[in-house]
N, C-alpha and C positions, 0 to 999 in steps of 0.2 A: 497372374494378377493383372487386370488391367487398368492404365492408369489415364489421366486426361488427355492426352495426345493422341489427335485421332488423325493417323498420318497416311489413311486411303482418300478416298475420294468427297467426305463430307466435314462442311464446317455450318461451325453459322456464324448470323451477322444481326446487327438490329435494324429492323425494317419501319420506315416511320410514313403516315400517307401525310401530305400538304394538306394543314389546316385540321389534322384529325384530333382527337383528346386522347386519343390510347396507339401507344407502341406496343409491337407484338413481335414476339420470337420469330426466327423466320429461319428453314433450314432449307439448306439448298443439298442436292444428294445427286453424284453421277457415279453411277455403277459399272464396271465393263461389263456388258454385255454381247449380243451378238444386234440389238437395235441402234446402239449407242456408242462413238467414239468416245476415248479420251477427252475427259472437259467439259463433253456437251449434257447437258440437263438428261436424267434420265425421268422419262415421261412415266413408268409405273410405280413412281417413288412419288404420292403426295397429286398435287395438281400441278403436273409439267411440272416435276422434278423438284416441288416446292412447296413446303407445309409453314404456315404460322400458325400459334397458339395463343391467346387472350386470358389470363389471369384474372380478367376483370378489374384492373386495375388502369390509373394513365399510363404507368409505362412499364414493361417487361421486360429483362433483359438478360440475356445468357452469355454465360463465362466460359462453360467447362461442359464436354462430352467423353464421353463413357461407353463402351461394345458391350455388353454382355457374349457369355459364350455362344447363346441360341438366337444370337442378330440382333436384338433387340437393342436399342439403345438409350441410357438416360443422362438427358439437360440439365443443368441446374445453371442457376441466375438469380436475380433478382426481383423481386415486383414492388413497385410502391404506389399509392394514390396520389399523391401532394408533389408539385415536381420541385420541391425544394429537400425532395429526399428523407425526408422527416418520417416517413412510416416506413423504408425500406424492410422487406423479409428475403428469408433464402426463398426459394420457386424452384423445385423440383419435375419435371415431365420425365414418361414414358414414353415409350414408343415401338412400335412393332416396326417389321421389316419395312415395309411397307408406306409407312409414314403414320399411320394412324394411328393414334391415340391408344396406350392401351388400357382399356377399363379395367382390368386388374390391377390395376396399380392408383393407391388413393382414390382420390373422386375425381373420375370418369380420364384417368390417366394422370392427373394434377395432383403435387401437396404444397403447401405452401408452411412456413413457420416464421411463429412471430419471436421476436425479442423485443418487450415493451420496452418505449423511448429511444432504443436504436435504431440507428440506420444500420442494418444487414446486409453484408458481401458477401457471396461464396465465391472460395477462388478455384477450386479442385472436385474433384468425385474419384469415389474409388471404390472399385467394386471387391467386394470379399470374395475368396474362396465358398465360402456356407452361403453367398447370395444377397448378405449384406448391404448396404449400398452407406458409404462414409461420406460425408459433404465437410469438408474443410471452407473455411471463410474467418471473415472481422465481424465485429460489433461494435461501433464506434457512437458516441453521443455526438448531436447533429454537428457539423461544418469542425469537428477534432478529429486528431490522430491520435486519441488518446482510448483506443479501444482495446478488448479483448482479444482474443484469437479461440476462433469457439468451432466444436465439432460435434455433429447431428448424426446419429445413425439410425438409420431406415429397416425394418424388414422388408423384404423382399414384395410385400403386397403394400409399402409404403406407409406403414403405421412406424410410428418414434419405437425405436428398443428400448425397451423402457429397465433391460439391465443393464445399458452403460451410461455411466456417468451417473448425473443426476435425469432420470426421465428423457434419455434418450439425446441429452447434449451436456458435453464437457467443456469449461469456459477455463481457460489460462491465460492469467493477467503475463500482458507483456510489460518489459522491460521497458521504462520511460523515460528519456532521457534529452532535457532542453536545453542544451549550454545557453550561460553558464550556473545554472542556479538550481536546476531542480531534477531530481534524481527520485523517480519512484519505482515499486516493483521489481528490482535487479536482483542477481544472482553477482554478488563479488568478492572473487575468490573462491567460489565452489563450484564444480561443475553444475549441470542442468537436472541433475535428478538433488540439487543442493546438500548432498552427502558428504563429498569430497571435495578434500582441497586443490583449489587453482590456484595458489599461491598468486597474488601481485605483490610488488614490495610494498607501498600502504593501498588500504581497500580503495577511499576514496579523499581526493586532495580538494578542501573546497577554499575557495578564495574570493568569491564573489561577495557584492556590496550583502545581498542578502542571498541566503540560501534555502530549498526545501529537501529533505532529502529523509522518504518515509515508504515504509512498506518493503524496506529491503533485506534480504541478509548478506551481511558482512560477515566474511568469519575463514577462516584458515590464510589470511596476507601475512607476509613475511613481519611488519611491523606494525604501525598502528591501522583497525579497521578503518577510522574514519580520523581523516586532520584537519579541523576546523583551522586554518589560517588565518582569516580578516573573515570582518563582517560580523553578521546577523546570522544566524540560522536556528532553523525549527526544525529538529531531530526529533521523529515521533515512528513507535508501530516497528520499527526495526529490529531483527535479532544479529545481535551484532557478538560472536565468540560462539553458535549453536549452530548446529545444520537447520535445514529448512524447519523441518517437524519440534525443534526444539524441546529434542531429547535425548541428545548427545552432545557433547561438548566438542568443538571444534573453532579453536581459540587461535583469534591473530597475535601473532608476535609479540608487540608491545600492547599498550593500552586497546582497549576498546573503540576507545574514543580518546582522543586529543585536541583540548582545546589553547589556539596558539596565544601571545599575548597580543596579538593586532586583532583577536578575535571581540567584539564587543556588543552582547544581547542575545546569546546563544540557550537556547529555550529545549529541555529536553525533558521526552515527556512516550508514557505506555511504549518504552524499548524493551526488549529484554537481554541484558549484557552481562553474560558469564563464559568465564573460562579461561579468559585474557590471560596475556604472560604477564601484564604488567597490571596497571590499574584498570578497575573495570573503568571509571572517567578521568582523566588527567587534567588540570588544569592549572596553565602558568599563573605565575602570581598577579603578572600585568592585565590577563583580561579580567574582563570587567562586565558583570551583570550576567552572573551564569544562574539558569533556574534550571535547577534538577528535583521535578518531581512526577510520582506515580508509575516509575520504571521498575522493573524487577532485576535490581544488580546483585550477586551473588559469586561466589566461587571463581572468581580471581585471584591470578597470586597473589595480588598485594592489596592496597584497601580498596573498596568501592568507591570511592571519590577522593582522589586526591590534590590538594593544592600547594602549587609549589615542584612536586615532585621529590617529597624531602622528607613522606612519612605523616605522620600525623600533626596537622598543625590546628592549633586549640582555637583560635580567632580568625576570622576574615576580613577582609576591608566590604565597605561597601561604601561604593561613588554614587554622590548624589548628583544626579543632573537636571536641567531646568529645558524648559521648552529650546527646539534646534539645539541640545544636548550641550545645554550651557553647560560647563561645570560647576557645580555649584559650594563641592566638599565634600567630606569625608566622615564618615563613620565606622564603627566596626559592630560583629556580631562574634560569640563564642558558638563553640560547637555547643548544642545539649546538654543538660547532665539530668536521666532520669533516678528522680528519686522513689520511685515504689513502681512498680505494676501488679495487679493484684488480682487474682482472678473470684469472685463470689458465689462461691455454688449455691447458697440461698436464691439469689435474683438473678442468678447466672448472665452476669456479668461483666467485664475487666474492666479494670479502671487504670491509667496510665498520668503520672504526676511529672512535670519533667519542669527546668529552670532554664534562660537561656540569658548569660552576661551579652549585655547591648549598650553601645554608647553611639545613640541619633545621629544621624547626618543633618545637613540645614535642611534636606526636604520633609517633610511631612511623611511620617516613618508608621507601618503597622506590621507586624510581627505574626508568624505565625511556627506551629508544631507540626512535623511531619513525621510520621510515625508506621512504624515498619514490621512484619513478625518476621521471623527468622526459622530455621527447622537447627542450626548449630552456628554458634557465633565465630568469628573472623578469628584465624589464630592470634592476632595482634589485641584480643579483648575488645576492639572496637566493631562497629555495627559494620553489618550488610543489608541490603533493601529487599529483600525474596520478595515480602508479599507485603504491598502496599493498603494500609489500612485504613489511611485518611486522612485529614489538615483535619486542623484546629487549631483557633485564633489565642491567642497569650493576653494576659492583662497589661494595663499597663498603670503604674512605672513599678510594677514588681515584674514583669516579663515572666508570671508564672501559666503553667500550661499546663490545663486537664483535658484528658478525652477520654469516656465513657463510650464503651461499644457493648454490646448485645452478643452473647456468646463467648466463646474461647476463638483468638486468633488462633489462626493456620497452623503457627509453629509458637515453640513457647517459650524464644527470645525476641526478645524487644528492644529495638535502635529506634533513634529519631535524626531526623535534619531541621535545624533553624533553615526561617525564611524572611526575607525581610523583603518587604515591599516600599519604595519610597515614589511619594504623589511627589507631581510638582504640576505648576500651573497657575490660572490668578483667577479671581474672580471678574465678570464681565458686568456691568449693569446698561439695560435696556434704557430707550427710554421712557418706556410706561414705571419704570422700578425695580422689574422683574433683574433677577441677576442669576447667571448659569457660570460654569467653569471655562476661562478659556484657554484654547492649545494644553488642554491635561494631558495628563497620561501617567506613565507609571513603570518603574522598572525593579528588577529581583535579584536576590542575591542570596542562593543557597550554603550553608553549610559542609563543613565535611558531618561525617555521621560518628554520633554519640559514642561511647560507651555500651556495650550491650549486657541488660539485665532478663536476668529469668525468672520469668512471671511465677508469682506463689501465689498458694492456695488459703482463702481461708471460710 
């Protein structure tokens, strides 16, 4: 198999004329022969020992060459119009012994391939056994490192194979990683086919002022997947306790997720966290301002969110705070308690009734139901979150909560999570009179989960 090192006599280089609009591939080629020493240009190779090719584009440029067995050999680079890189493609060439183009191969020896909005690198070529031709390369959105790693395979007459991958290119998001705040894409804790475990002792330790950390799996660390320390973080899109395909369980140690008490505004959202040895989410009593919704938490040993670490606790606090995180005071919220779910084969529809005890914070407080289906409730009778069914806002000052859906949920027990949202901010007046909110905002404070009932028929 031959691979990009072409370690006889030809390289290439990019060749650029003074004042021109278009770079062009340029191969230089010395053969031993019986005309030609070591080094020196071989004249029946190209023109005096030297061919460039035109893409049509301003600039061409080649990376990686390739032998085939019957001499022939293929280029690959890059070509783009715009010299700020902004339409970069892979650029593939043919070539006969000879230097010349070969017309078998794409149009008139040339293929080019787009990845719209990318700029396109190829860094490699590999020729198959069956005559294949593999172009490895990046995909990256203009002026980041924040791309793909994407690979094209060719038939032999330079058409996409259009049975690998998708239509002849397969795109794998790499691993992204900004100290100290943003972690997307990763494999931690599981080898690279994300099957098996690679144990670390926790998945990931985060401690920054704010944190992103989305699109990854965590799953088989010694203890907890992920340990919110201090700060901010937005946990989204991760499976955290499942292999990649998330359909087997392969569960960190402790929690799932750990959130510390220096942790403050920790926002978690479309995860899926099951399997854990401990709680699917942990969180100490100290922090402050945890939003836990629209995850699918399940099949942990212990509860699906727990506060404290102490088992099921029936109330939360919730801190109120004022613009530059005044504090402003204190309220609390009870876990849920639904009192019916019902399902209507008449209208076929279920209906979901649930109570939530709440005593205000100084902020400006609104309340909402989160609500959950289940396929078998949590040994401890309390809920788990399988399958997220949707918010719905609570009255107020009864803090009662209905939500009507269309159909039978997924599974046919039913948990919910209190939410509690508190404004703060002032009013501003202009001065024509006009008056808008100023430095608002708003922060969250989820529950542990309800009680679980089983929806009846009537």
């Amino acid at each position: 198999m031959q691979t990009t090192h072409y370690k006889l006599n030809q390289f290439v280089i990019l060749c650029r004329g003074i004042g021109a609009a278009a770079s062009m591939l340029a191969l230089f080629a010395n053969v031993q022969t019986m005309k030609a020493a070591d080094g020196d240009l071989d004249p029946t190779f190209g023109v005096g020992g030297k061919v460039m090719t035109d893409f049509n584009h301003s600039t061409d440029w080649a990376n990686a060459v390739a032998i085939q067995p019957d001499g022939k050999f293929v280029v690959v680079g890059t070509t783009y119009k715009q010299n700020d890189f902004s339409d970069e493609d892979f650029a593939v060439a043919r070539y006969n012994t000879d230097g010349t183009l070969d017309s078998s191969f794409g149009s008139g020896g040339k293929v080019h391939t787009d990845f719209p909005g990318l700029a396109a690198v190829p860094s490699s070529v590999l020729l198959q056994p069956d005559a294949k031709i593999l172009v490895v390369g990046g995909a990256y959105p203009l002026f980041t490192f924040l791309g793909n790693i994407e690979m094209v395979r060719y038939n032999s007459n330079g058409n996409l194979d259009r049975s690998f991958g998708d239509n002849g290119i397969v795109t794998t998001k790499a691993c992204r990683y900004f100290y100290p705040q943003s972690i997307t894409d990763c494999y931690v804790g599981v080898d690279p086919t994300g099957e098996k475990a690679v144990p670390n002792g926790r998945g990931i330790f985060l401690g920054a002022r704010y944190g992103y950390i989305g699109g990854n799996v965590i799953s088989g660390n010694a203890r907890s997947g992920l340990f919110v320390n201090s700060g901010a973080a937005y946990i989204y899109g991760n499976a955290i306790g499942l292999n990649a395909k998330k359909t087997a369980p392969l569960g960190n140690g402790a929690s799932g997720v750990y959130i510390a008490p220096a942790a403050a505004g920790t926002d978690l959202t479309t995860n899926h966290i099951a399997f854990n040895h401990h709680a699917g989410v942990s969180i100490a009593k100290e922090a402050t301002m945890v939003e836990v919704i629209g995850n699918s938490i399940h099949a942990n040993w212990q509860l699906a969110v727990d506060y404290g670490l102490d088992g099921v606790t029936a109330r939360v606090p919730i801190r109120a705070e004022g613009p530059n995180q005044t504090f402003l005071g204190t309220g609390s919220m009870s876990m849920p308690q639904i009192t019916s779910a019902v399902y209507d084969s008449a209208t076929d529809t279920t209906t979901i009734d649930a109570t939530i005890a709440f005593e205000r914070s100084p902020a400006y407080n609104s309340l909402y139901l989160n609500v959950y289906a289940n396929d078998a409730p949590d040994e401890s009778g309390y809920g788990e979150g399988q399958y997220f069914l949707g918010q719905v806002g609570c009255g107020y000052p009864t803090e009662r909560c209905t939500m009507k859906l269309q159909g039978r949920p997924p599974g046919p027990y039913i948990s919910t999570t209190g939410m509690s949202w508190q404004y703060y901010g002032w009013l501003v007046t202009d001065p024509d009179g006009s008056q808008f909110c100023g430095d608002c905002g708003h922060t969250q404070t989820t529950s542990e989960f309800s009680k679980t009932v089983r929806i009846t028929e009537r």
